[in-house]
N, C-alpha and C positions, 0 to 999 in steps of 0.2 A: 450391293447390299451386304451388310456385315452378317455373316455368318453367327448363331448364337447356339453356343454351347449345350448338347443335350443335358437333361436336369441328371441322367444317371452318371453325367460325366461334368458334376460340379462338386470334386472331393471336397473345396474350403466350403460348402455347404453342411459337412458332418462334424457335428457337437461333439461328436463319444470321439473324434480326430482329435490328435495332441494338434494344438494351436500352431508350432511351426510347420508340420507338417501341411496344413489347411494352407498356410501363407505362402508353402514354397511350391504347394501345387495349382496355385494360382498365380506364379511371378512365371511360371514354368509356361503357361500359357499366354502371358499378353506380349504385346508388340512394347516396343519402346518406347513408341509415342503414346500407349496407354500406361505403361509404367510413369511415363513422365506425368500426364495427365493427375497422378494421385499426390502431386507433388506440389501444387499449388493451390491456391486460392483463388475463388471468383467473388470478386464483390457486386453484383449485381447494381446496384442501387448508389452508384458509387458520385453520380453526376446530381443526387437529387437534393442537397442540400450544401451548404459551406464548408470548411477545410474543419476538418475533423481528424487529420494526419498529417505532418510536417511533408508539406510538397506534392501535396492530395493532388492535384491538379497538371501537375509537372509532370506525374512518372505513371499515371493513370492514363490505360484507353476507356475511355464510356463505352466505345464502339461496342462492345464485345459479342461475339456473333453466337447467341445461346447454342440454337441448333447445331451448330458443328462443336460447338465444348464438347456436348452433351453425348455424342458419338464414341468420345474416347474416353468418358468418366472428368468427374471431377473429386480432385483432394476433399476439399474445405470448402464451405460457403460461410461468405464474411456477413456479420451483422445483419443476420434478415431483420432482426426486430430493433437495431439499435442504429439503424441509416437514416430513419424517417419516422414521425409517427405516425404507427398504424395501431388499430384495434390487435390486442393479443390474439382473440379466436382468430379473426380475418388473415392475421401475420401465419397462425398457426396450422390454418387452410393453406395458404399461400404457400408455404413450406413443403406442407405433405405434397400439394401438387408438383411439387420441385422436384423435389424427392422420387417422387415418381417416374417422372422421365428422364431423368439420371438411373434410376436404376431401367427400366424399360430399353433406354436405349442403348447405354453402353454394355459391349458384348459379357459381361461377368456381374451386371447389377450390382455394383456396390454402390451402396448411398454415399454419398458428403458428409464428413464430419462437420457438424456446426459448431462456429464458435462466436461467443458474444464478451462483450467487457465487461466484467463485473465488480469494478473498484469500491462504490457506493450500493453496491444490490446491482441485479440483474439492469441495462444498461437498456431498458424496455420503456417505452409510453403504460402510463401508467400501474408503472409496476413502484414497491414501496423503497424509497430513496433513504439508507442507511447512514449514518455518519459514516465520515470519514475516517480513513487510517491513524490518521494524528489522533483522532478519537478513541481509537481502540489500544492504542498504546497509553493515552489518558488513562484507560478502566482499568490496567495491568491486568485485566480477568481474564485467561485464555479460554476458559470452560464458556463464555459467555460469549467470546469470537467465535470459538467454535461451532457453538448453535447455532448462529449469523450463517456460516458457510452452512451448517448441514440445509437450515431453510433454502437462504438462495439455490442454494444448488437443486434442490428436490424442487423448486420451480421452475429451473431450466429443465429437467425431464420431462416435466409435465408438456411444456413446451417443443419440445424434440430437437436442445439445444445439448452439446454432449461437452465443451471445453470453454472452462472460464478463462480467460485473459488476465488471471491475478492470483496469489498477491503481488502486490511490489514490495520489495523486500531490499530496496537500496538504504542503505542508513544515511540518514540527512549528516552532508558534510561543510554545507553551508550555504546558512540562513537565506541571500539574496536569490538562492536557485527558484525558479517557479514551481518546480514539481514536488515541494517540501512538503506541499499540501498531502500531497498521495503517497510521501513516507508515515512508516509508523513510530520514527522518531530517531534518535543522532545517537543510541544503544545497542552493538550488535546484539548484546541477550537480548530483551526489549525486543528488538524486533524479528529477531529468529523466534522467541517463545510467542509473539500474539501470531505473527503471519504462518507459522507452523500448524495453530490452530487454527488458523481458518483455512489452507488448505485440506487440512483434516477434513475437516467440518465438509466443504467440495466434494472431497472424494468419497466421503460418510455417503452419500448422495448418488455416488456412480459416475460423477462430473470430474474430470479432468480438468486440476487447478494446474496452472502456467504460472512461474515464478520468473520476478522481472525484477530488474533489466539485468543478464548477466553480461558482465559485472564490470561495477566502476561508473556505472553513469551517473550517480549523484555526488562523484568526485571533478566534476568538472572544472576547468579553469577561470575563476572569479564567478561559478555558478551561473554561468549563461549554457544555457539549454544547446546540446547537440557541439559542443565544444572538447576541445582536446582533453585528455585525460595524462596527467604523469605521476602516477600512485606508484610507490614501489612492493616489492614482493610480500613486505610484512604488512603493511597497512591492508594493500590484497589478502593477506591470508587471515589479517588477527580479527579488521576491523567490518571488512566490505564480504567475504565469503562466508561467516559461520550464521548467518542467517538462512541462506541456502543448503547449508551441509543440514540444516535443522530440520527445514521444509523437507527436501528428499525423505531425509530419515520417516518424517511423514507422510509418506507415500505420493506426493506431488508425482505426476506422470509427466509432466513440459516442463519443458523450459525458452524463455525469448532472449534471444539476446541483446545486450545493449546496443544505441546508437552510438556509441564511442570507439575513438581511438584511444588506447594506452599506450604512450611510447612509441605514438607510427605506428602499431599493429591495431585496424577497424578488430572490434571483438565479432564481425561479421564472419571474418575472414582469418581469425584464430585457432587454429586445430592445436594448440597449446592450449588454450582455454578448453573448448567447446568437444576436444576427443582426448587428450591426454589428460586433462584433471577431471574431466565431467564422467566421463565413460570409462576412461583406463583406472583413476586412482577411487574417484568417488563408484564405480560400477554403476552409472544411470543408465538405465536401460531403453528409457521412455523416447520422446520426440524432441527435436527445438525446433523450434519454429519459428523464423525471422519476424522481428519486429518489422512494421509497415512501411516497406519500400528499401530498408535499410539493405537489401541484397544488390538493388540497385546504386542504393546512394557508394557501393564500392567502387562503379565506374564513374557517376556522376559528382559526387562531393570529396569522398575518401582520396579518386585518381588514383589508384593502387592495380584496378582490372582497366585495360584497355578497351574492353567493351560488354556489353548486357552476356553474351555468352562468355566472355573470360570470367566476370564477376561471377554467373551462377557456379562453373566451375569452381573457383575458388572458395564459395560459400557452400559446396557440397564436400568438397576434398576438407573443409573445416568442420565439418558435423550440421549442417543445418539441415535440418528434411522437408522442411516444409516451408515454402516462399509465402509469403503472406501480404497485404491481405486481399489481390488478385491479380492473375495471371501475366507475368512481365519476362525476368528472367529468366525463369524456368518452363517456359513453353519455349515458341521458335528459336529462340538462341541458344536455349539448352539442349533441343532435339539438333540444331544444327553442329553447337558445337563438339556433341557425341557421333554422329555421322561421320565429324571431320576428322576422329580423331583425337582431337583436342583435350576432350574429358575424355574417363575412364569413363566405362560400363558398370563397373566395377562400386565408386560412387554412388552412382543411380539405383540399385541394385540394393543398398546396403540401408541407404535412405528408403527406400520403397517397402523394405523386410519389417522398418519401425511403425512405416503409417499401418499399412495392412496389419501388423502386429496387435497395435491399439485399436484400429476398427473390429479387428476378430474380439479385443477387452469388450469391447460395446457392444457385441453384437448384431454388428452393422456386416457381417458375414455370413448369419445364421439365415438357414433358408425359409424359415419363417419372419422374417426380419418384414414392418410394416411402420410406415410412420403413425404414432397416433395423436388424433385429431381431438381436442379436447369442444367442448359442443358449449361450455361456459368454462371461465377460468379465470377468479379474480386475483389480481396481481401484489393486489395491496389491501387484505385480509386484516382483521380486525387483530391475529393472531399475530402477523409480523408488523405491524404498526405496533403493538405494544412489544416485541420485542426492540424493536428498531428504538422504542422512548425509555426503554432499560438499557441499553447501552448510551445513550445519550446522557440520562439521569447519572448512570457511574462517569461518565469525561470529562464533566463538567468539573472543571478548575480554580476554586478558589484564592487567589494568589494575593490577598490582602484585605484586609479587613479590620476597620478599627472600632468595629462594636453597629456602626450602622447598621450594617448585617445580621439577623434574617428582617426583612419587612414585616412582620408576625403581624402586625394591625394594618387595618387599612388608612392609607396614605394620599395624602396627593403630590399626583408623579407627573413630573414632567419626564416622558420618556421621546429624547430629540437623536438624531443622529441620522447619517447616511444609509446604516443597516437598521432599523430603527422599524419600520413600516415594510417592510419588504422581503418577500419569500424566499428568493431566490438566494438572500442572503444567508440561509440555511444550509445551501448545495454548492457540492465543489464542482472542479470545473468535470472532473468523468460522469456527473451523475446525467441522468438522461435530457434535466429540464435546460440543464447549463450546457451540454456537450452538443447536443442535436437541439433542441426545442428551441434556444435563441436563432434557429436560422427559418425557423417556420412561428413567427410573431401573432400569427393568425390561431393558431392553436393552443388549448390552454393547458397548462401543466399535465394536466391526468392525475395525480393526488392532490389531496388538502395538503397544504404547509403554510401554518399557520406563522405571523411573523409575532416578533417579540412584542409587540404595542398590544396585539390581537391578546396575547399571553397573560401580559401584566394588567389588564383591560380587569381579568375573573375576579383580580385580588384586587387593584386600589383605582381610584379615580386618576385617569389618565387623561394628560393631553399630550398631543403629539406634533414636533415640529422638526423639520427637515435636518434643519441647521446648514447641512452643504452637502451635494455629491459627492460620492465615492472619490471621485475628480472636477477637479474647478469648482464653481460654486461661485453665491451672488454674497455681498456684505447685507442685504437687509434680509435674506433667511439665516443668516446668523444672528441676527440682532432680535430678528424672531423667537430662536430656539435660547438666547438669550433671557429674553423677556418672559418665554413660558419657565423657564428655570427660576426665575425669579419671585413669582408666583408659587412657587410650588415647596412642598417640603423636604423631596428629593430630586435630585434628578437621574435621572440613569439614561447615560451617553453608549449610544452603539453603534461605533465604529468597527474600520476595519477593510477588509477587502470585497472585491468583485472577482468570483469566480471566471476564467477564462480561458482562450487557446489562442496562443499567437499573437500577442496585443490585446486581446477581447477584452483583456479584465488586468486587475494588479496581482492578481496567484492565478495560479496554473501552467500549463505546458506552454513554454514559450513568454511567459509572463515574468521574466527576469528583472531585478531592480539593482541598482549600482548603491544602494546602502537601503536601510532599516528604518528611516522615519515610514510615519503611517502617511498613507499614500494624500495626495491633495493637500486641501485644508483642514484636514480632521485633526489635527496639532491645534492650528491655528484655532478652533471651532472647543476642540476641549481646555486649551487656556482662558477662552471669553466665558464657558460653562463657569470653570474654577474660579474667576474672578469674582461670579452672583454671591457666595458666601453661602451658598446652598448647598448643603453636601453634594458630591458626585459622585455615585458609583459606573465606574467603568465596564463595559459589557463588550468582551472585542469577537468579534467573527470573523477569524481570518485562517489564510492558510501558510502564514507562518507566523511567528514571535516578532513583535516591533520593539523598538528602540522607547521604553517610555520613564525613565530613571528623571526627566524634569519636571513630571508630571507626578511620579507614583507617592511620593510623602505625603502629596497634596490633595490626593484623591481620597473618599470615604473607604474606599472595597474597588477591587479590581477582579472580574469573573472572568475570562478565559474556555470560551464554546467553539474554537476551532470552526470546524462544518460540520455540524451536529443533525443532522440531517434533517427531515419532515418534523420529526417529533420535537428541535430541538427549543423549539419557544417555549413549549409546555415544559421541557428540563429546565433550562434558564429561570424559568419562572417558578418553579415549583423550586430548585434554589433560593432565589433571591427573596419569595416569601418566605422562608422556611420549610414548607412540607416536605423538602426533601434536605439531606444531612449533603454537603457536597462529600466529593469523595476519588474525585480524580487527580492523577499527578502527572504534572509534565514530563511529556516523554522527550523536549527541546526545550533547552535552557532559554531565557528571556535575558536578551545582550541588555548588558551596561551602559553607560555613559559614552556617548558617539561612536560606541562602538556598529561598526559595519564592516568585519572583517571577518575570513570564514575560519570560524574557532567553535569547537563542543569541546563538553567540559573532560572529553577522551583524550586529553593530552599528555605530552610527557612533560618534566617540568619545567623544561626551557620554554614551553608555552604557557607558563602563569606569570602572573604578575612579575616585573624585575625592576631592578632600579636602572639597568643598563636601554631602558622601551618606554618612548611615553605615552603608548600603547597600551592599555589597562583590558586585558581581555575577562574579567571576571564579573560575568552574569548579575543582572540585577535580581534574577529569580531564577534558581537552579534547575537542572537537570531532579526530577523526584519529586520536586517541591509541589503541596498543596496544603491548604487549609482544609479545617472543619469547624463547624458551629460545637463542637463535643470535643474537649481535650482526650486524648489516652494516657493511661500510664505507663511507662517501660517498666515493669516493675524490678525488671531480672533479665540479662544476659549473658551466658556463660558456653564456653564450649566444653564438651563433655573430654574433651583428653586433650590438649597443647600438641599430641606427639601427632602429624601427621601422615601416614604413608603415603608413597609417592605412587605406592601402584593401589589405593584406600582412599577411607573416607575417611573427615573428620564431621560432627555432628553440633551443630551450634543450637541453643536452646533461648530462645525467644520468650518472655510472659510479660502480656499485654491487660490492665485492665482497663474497665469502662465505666468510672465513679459516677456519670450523668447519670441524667433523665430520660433519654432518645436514644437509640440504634445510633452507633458509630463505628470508621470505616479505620483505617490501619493500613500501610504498605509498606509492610518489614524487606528492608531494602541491603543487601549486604555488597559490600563492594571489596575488591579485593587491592593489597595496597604490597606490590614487591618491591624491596628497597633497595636489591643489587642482582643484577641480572647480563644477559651478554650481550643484550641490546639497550638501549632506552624505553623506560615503556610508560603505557598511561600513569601518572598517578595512583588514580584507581580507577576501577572499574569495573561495573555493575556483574555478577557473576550469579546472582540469585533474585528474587521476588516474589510477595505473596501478600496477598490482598488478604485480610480479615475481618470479620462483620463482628460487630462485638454489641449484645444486647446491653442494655441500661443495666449494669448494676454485674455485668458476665467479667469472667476474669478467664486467659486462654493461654495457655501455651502451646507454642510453635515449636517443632522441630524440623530444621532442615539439616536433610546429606548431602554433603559438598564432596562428589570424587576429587583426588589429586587431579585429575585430567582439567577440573577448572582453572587452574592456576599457570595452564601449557602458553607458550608464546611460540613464534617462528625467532628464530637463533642466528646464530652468524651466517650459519652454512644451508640455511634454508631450510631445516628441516623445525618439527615442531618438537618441543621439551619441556617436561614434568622435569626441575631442577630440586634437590634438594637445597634448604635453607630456612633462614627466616622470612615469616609473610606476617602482616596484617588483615584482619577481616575487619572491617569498620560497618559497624552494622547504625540501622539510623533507619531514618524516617525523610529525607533524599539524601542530594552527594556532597549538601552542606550542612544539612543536621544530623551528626554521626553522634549515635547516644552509647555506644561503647566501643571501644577500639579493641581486638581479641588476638594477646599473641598466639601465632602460630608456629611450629617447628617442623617444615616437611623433610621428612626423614626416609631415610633407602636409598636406592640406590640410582642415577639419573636415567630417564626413561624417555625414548622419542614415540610418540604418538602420531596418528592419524587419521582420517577419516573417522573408525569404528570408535575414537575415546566417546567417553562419555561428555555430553554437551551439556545436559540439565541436570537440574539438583533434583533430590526428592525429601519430600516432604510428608512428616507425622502428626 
């Protein structure tokens, strides 16, 4: 029988203790094999439904023999609420019970951190399903993200879930990848400034937001999922890193690392990455914690460890502390290969000081420490349902319109397509209905999510026909969705994608495509619409940009709702009648003409247009780009001094007015354009943003502070540099409507920066 600690002699019990102190008189007491114990994850629940992890089934024991875990503590407990649908109280009982004999039994009581996914909302049975990423970098709002994370997170408290699994913070580097869904767009600002605020927002909360995938995993080769990566050091540092340095700076506690190789080096098994930039240069102090199974896949996929103990080694001596997301590596092969030798202690030791570090953050050390058990707890509150259809109502993307648009009277609609009738076409592939809920068909979503037919039903007389599945499909429900178009004064076509994992669907993990047409017959299906002579407004739900330049002349209005989550029928809809002003811009450019090759409009300028390429990489619809029913005026833009300091600001002065009838939307967009430098670099690219509400008849001026530190690049030599010269600021409305060009003169003397420059503008 395990001997237990008298309570006079549990020092990491005392609060008024400096925090290391508590941790190191607790590492001072346990055995190895309880040290080791704090270092993984148990999925309990891990056999109770379909593949939910690349190789779920391969690298997993169901077996796992609770009782004896429970003797030596456990790290982490994986997705109690996100493995299966359960009732939240029921899951939240279930938990406390856990909780319980984890600490009960293990000789020092410390609970399990829990962690759940939270990409689209907490990753719960009927908890409220948020749009997606791509969404949130539509709204340019960070204050608006923000909020998203403070709620989510203050739900998982309530729950007694302590680390979200997000943001993702990979910049989409091309289009055919499946996971484009769950970028927040092909912008490192852009997606440093939204994902930064919702980590905020996480930690606003006391929840531990985990920044993914570090780094390079949305650089893969032709955008197949879990493939090689060969990015070199700039693209690393300019393009794929400063989203990250954003997050940290906001207090992100995690971090995961990617499932990639760069160059032969797994990022599993990078102590270049993962200790000497993360920890040595950036000072991260927090945890990382292995993406699912990726510690093993260094023996099994990578071949790089000779076996599940070489690998844990190697993903210890690299920075990972925490194996994730149940017990493989780091149990018996770890305790083995420390026995033998093999690993340092040292390692174990060092990794063991960050978990306990962060559980003492939580409070999961304190000797009043109690799980609590909430007795009712609604998941999807009337509260975060209307925040969840404000974020939805800003993403939505207007990207053409030739006056059809708004619906203002009632009409008859023939509303046809694959996404058309159907809920699920609202949710990406991490939300809980699409992630988990497809493998239990018996069970009903747990929220309302109403679909677009249900929407447009409030405002015009609707009929509704199929036209073709997502995939395949018959010639007489086209002929169907044909004939009700025909009939009708509009039609509005909603295609697009099936959220999925692994095949399941045409977007998501593992959902790779070999070019950009819209998946099936949905081409096929909106040619025969266009042919009725019926106007057609386009309505795409999908989780990435398609190829539609044969279509787009010919179309009335083209909308653009990503995965707009529960709410987003009633956004949709409340655009396309008018009661809402759109007001979203693309955070991913819309390819050209056959275009399917991986290009953002981030390039230098050997990758635009040439006469030497019969290869036309230039977007049918930009990067920035969105419409609105209310023109603005730029009335004025001016920088207030030419002369720049290289170790200063310069201040640029924006005035916007609003000569309408209606509230309208503005996203002063400034891009930055260096015309000789020591490397190649983008064009331009996006180095500020600010969303503005402008009432009927308001007139606003903008100020934004641009430090020199915006203008830094990595250099010949690797290091990063504020050069003196000439620049351009091209300020506009996107990265193809520039409505002034502002020289610039950065002056002083040349400056290498790092980590601490300044990464954001600010704004008067």
């Amino acid at each position: 029988m395990t001997t237990q600690p008298s309570e006079s002699s549990r020092p990491w019990h005392d609060t008024a203790a400096d925090p290391a102190d508590r941790v190191r008189a607790l590492m001072d007491r346990m055995t190895l094999r309880e040290k080791i114990a704090q270092l993984y994850g148990v999925w309990v629940g891990i056999d109770s439904g379909g593949e939910m992890a690349p190789h779920q089934h391969d690298f997993a024991d169901a077996a796992l023999d609770w009782d004896e875990l429970v003797r030596h503590g456990i790290g982490q407990l994986t997705r109690v609420y996100g493995t299966r649908p359960v009732d939240p109280v029921i899951g939240a009982h279930s938990l406390a019970r856990s909780q319980r004999e984890i600490v009960a039994n293990g000789r020092f009581g410390i609970p399990a951190l829990v962690h759940e996914e939270t990409l689209t909302g907490l990753a719960a049975w009927k908890a409220t399903v948020y749009p997606s990423p791509l969404c949130w970098g539509a709204s340019f709002d960070p204050d608006l993200v923000y909020r998203m994370g403070a709620r989510i997170g203050g739900t998982m408290r309530r729950l007694g879930v302590h680390q979200a699994l997000a943001p993702v913070l990979d910049v989409a580097r091309d289009l055919r990848w499946g996971r484009v869904e769950e970028t927040i767009g092909e912008d490192p600002h852009l997606v440093g400034m939204i994902g930064s605020a919702y980590a905020a927002g996480l930690e606003s909360a006391g929840v531990i937001a985990t920044l993914k995938h570090f780094a390079g995993y949305s650089a893969s080769r032709a955008g197949r999922n879990l493939a090689p990566v060969s990015v070199g050091p700039r693209e690393l540092a300019d393009v794929l890193l400063p989203p990250f340095e954003m997050a940290l700076r906001a207090g992100a506690r995690s971090v995961m690392n990617a499932y990639i190789d760069n160059d032969g080096v797994p990022a599993a098994a990078d102590k270049a990455l993962l200790t000497d930039l993360l920890r040595d240069t950036y000072g991260f102090s927090g945890t990382v914690v292995a993406d699912y199974f990726s510690v093993a896949f260094l023996h099994k996929l990578h071949g790089v460890a000779a076996d599940r103990g070489d690998a844990a080694g190697q993903a210890l001596a690299a920075g990972i502390d925490v194996e994730l997301p149940t017990v493989d590596c780091y149990g018996e092969p770890l305790l083995a290969a420390v026995e033998e030798g093999a690993v340092d202690t040292a390692v174990v030791d060092r990794a063991l000081e960050r978990v306990l570090r962060q559980k003492c953050e939580l409070g999961l050390l304190d000797e009043d420490w109690a799980p609590e058990v909430p007795d009712e707890i609604d998941l999807d509150d009337p509260e975060s349902r209307a925040l969840a259809r404000e974020i939805a109502e800003r993403s939505i993307v207007l990207l053409r319109n030739d006056g059809v648009l708004p619906l203002s009277v009632r009409h008859k609609v023939a509303v046809v397509g694959p996404r058309a009738d159907e809920p699920g076409a609202m949710l990406g592939c991490y939300s809980f209905p699409m992630h988990v809920g497809v493998h239990h068909p018996e069970v009903p979503f747990g929220v309302s999510v109403p679909t677009v037919a249900d929407a447009l039903g409030e405002y015009h007389d609707v009929t509704y026909a199929l036209g073709c599945p997502v995939l395949g499909g018959e010639d007489a429900d086209i002929a169907e969705a044909v004939a009700a178009a025909k009939d009708a004064e509009v039609c509005v076509a909603v295609l697009g994608d099936r959220a999925g994992l692994f095949g399941g669907g045409t977007s998501g993990e593992g959902c790779d495509v070999p070019d950009l047409k819209l998946p099936g017959r949905q081409e096929e299906l909106l040619e025969a619409l266009l042919g009725t002579g019926t106007p057609v407004v386009l309505v795409l739900l999908c989780g990435r940009p398609y190829e539609l330049s044969r279509q787009a002349d010919r179309l009335a209005a083209i909308v653009c709702g990503f995965y707009p989550g529960e709410e987003g029928a009633a956004a949709l809809a409340g655009v396309l009648s008018g009661r809402i002003n759109p007001s979203g811009r693309l955070p991913v450019g819309f390819p050209g003409e056959k275009a399917s090759q991986p290009s953002t409009y981030l390039t230098a300028p050997l990758g635009r247009r040439s006469e030497v390429s019969t290869v036309d990489p230039t977007p049918l619809f930009p990067f920035g780009h969105g419409l609105s029913y209310g023109a603005v005026s730029w009335d004025d833009v001016t920088v207030a001094d030419p002369s720049w300091p290289t170790g200063g600001r310069c201040r640029v002065r924006v005035t916007l007015s609003n000569t309408g009838d209606r509230t309208t939307t503005e996203v002063v967009q400034i891009y930055l354009h260096d015309p000789v430098a020591e490397v190649a670099r983008p064009v331009q690219q996006l180095i500020a943003a600010k969303r503005v509400e402008l009432a009927p008849g308001a007139t606003e001026m903008v100020e934004i502070g641009l430090h020199a530190d915006l203008t830094s690049y990595t250099g010949r030599a690797g290091t990063r540099l504020v050069e003196p010269g000439d620049v351009e600021l091209r300020v506009g409305a996107s990265s193809a409507r520039i409505v002034a060009t502002l020289a610039c003169t950065v002056t002083g003397p040349r400056r290498e920066v790092g980590f601490d420059r300044v990464l954001a503008p600010d704004f008067a």
